[in-house]
C-alpha positions in Angstrom: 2.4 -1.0 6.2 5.9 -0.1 4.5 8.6 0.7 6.5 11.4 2.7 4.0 14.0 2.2 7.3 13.5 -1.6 7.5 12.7 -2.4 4.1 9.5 -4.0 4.6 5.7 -3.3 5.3 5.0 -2.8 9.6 2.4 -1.3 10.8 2.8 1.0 14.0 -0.6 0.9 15.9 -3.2 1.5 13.3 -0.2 3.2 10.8 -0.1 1.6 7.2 2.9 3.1 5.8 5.6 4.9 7.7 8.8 6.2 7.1 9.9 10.2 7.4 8.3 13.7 7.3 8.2 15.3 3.9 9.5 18.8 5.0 7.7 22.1 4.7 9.3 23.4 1.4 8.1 19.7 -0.4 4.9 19.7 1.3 4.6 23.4 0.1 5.8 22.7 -3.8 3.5 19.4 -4.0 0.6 21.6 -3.3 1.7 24.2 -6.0 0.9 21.7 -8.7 -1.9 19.8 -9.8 -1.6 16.8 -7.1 -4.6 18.0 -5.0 -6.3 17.8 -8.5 -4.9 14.4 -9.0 -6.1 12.7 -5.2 -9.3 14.1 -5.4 -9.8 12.2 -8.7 -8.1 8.7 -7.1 -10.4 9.6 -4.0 -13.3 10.0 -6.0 -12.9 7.0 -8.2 -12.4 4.9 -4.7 -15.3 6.1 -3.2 -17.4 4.6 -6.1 -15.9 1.7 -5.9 -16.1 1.2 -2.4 -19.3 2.7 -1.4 -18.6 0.9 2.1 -15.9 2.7 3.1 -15.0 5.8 3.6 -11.4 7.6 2.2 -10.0 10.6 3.9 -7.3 12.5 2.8 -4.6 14.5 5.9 -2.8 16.8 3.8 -1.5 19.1 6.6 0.4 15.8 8.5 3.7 15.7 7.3 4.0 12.4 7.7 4.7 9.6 5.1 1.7 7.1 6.5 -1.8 5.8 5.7 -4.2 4.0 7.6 -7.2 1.8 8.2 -9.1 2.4 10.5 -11.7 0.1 11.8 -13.9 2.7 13.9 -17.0 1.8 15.8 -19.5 3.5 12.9 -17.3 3.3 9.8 -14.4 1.9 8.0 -11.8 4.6 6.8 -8.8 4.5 4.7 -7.0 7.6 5.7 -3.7 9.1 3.7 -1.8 11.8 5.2 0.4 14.9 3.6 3.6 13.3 3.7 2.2 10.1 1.8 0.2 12.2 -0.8 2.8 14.4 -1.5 5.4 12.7 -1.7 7.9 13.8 -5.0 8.5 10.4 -5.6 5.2 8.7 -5.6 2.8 9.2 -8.5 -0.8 8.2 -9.2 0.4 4.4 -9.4 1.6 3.9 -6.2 -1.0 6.0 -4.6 -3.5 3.3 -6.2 -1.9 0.2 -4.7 -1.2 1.8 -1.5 -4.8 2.6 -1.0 -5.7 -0.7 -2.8 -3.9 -2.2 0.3 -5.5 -0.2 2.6 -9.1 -1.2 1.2 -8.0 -5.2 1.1 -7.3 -4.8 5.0 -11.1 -3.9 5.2 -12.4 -5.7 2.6 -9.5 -9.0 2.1 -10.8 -12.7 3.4 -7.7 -14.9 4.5 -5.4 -14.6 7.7 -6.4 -11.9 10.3 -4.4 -9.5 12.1 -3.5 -10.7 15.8 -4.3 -7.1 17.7 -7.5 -7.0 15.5 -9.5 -9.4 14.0 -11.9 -7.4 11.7 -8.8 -6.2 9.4 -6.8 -8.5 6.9 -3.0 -9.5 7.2 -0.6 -7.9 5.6 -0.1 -10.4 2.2 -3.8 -11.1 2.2 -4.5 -6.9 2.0 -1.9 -7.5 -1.0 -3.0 -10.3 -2.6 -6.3 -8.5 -2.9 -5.1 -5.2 -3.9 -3.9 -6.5 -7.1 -6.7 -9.1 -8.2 -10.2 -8.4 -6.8 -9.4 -4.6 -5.6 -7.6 -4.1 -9.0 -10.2 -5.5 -10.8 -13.8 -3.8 -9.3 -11.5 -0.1 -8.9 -11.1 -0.5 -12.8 -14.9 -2.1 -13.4 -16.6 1.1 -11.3 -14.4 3.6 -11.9 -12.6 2.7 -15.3 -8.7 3.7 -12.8 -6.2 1.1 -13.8 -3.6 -0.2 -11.8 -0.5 -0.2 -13.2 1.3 -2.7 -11.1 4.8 -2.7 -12.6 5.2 1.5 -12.6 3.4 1.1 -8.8 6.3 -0.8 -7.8 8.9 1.3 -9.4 7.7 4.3 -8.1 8.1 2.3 -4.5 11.6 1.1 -4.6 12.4 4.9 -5.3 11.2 5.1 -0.9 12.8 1.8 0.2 15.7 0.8 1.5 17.9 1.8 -0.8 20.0 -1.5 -0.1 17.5 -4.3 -1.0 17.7 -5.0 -4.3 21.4 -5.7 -4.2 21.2 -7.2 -0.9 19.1 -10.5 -2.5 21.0 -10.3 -6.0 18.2 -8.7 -7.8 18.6 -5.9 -9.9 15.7 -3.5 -10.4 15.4 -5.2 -14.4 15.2 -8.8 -13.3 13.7 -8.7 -9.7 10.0 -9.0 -11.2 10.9 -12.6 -13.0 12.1 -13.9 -10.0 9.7 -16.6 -8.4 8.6 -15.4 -5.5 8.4 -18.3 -2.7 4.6 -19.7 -1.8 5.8 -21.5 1.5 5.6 -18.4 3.4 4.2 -14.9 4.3 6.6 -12.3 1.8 5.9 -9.4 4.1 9.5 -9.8 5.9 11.1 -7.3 3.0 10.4 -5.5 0.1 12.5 -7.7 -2.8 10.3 -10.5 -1.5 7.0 -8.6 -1.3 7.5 -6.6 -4.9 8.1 -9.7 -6.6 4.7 -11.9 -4.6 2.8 -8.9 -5.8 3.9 -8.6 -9.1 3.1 -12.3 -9.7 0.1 -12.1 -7.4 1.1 -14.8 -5.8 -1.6 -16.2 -3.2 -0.8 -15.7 0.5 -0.4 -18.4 3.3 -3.6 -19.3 4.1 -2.6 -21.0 7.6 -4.1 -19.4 10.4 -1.8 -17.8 12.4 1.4 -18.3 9.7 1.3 -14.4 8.4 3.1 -11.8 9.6 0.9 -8.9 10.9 2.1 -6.0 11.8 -1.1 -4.2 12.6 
């Protein structure tokens, strides 16, 4: 999950990605566009992909959050109003984010401590942007462009991070990203393991998980 306030993915309960409430006047001028056009087209191209899921859209919560959920009948990625809304994402970030989502489901690797049928959080990643990136594009013919996904996310983190670890946003992505550990501590760590697709810790117990 991405926390904006710390700077990092978290997950709150079964929460994904969490920050702030859109307010009514966005949520209301998001909707006046074509963006409900837009998510039922990345819905629809997930739902081919992944027959075994199941993706849910919440566009009346305001909040900026998305979700899997491992029920007892059925495995749901669910993205609420605030998330699908949101000014500042566009249909790249919307991708990985629910790429991540689908890799806690569908990811092999290190397991969440509070629930052992959903992936860690760098696992979910690691995923997202190889095997997830690959079928969504095979069954679908959707793209993910990873470079504009992350841009579009440092636009909702902390503000702070780039300058905090000496990147700028021009050279953060040829930074090498370090394999001794799990990058979900902060966001100048995790952009740059993603954008390299670097492969997670695969120690038992060594990830952070925040689900």
């Amino acid at each position: 999950m991405l926390d904006r306030r710390r700077g990092k993915w978290a997950r709150f309960g079964t929460a994904m990605l969490f920050s702030d409430r859109l307010s009514e006047q966005e949520m209301l001028e998001a909707k006046g566009t074509n963006r409900e056009a837009l998510l039922d087209s990345l819905l629809n191209d997930f739902q081919n992909a992944f027959p075994d899921l199941t993706f849910e859209l919440g566009l009346d919560f305001p909040v900026i959050n998305a979700q899997a959920l491992a029920l007892a009948d059925k495995r749901v990625v669910k993205i609420y109003g605030g998330l699908a809304l949101h000014p500042k994402l566009g249909a790249e970030s919307l991708t990985f984010i629910t790429l991540h989502e689908a890799g806690h489901h569908l990811a092999r690797g290190c397991r969440s401590k509070r629930d052992r049928s959903l992936a860690c959080e760098c696992a979910s990643d690691y995923w997202a942007v190889t095997v997830g990136a690959n079928k969504l594009l095979q069954k679908s013919g959707r793209r993910l462009q990873l470079r504009a996904a992350l841009e579009e996310l440092d636009q909702v983190m902390s503000s702070g991070q780039a300058s905090k670890h000496g990147y700028t946003k021009e050279d953060r992505y040829t930074k090498k990203a370090s394999t001794s550990g799990c990058w979900a501590r902060e966001w100048s760590l995790r952009s740059r393991a993603l954008f390299e697709r670097t492969r997670p810790p695969m120690i038992e117990g060594f990830c952070i998980t925040y689900i």
